[in-house]
C-alpha beads as a LAMMPS data file, in Angstrom:
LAMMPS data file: protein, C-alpha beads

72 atoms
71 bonds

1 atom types
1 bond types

-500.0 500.0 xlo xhi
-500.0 500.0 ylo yhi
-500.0 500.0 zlo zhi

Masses

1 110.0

Atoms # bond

1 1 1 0.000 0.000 0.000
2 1 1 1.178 3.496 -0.767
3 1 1 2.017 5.850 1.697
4 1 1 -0.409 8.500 2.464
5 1 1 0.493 12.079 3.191
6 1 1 -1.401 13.744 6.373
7 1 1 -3.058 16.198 3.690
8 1 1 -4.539 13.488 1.717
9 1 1 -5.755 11.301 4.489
10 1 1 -7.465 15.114 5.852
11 1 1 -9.125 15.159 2.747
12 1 1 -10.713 11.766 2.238
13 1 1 -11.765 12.136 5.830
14 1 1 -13.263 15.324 5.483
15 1 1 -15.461 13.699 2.187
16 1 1 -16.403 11.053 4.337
17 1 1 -17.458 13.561 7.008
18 1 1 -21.027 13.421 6.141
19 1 1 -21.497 10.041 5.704
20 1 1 -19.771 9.515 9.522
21 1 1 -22.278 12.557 10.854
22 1 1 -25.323 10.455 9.687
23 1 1 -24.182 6.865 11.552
24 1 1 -23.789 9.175 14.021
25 1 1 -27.089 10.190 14.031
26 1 1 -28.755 7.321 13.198
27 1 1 -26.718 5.718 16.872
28 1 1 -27.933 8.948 18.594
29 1 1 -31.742 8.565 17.305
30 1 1 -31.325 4.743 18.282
31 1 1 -29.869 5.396 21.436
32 1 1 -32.756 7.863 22.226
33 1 1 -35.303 5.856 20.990
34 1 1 -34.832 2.431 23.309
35 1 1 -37.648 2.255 25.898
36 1 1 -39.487 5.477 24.308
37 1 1 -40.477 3.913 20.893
38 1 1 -42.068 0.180 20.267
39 1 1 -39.571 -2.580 20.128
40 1 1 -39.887 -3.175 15.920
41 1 1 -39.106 1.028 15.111
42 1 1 -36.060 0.680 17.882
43 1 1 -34.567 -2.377 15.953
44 1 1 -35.570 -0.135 12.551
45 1 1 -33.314 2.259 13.549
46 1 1 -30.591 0.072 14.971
47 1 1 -30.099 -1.926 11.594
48 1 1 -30.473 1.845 9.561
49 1 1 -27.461 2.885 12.328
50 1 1 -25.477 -0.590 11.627
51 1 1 -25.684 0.338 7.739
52 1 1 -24.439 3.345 7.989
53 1 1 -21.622 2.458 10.336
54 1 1 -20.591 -0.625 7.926
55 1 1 -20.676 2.202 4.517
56 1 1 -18.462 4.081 7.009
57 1 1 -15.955 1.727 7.116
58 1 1 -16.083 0.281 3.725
59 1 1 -15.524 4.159 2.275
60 1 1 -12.703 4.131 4.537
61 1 1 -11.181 1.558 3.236
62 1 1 -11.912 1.566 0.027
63 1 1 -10.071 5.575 0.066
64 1 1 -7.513 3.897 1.711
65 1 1 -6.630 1.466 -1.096
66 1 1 -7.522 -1.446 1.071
67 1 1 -9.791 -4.464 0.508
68 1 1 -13.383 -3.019 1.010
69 1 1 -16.932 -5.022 0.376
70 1 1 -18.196 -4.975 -2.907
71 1 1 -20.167 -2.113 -3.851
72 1 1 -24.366 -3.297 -5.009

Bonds

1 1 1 2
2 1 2 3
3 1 3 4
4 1 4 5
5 1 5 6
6 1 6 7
7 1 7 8
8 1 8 9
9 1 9 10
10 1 10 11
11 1 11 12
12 1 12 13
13 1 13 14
14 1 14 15
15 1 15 16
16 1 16 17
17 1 17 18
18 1 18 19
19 1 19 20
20 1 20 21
21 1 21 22
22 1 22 23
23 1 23 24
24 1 24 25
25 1 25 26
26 1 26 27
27 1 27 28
28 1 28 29
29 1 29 30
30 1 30 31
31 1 31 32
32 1 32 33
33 1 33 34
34 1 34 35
35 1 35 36
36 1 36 37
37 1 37 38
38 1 38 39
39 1 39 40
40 1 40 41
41 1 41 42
42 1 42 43
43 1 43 44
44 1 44 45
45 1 45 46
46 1 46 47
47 1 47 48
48 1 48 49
49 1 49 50
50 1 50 51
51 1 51 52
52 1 52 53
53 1 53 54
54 1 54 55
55 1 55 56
56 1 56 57
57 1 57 58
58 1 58 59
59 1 59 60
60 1 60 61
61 1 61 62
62 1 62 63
63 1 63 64
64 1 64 65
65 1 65 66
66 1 66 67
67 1 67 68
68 1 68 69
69 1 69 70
70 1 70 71
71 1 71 72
């Protein structure tokens, strides 16, 4: 794998920024929503959280130049 200077690891972090912000929100609204919401919209919003968290780390790799899932 080729090195990576600080600049260009800022940058494909800051493009993934958004994508990170909504798995972050998506955890928060989970988070919030155990014991207030019924049981199948808390596990709705777990699996939308889990999604976003596993695109998270596939972009990440895949900016990286490492071995990410394949894209659908």
């Amino acid at each position: 794998m080729a090195r990576i200077s600080r600049k260009q690891l800022q940058e494909l972090m800051d493009q993934g920024e958004p994508l990170m912000n909504q798995a972050v929100d998506a955890l928060r609204r989970y988070n919030e929503a155990k014991g207030q919401l019924p049981p199948k919209q808390v596990e709705q919003l777990r699996l939308e959280a889990e999604a976003l968290f596993q695109a998270v780390q596939a972009y990440q790799l895949r900016s990286l130049g490492g071995a990410a899932p394949t894209l659908h």
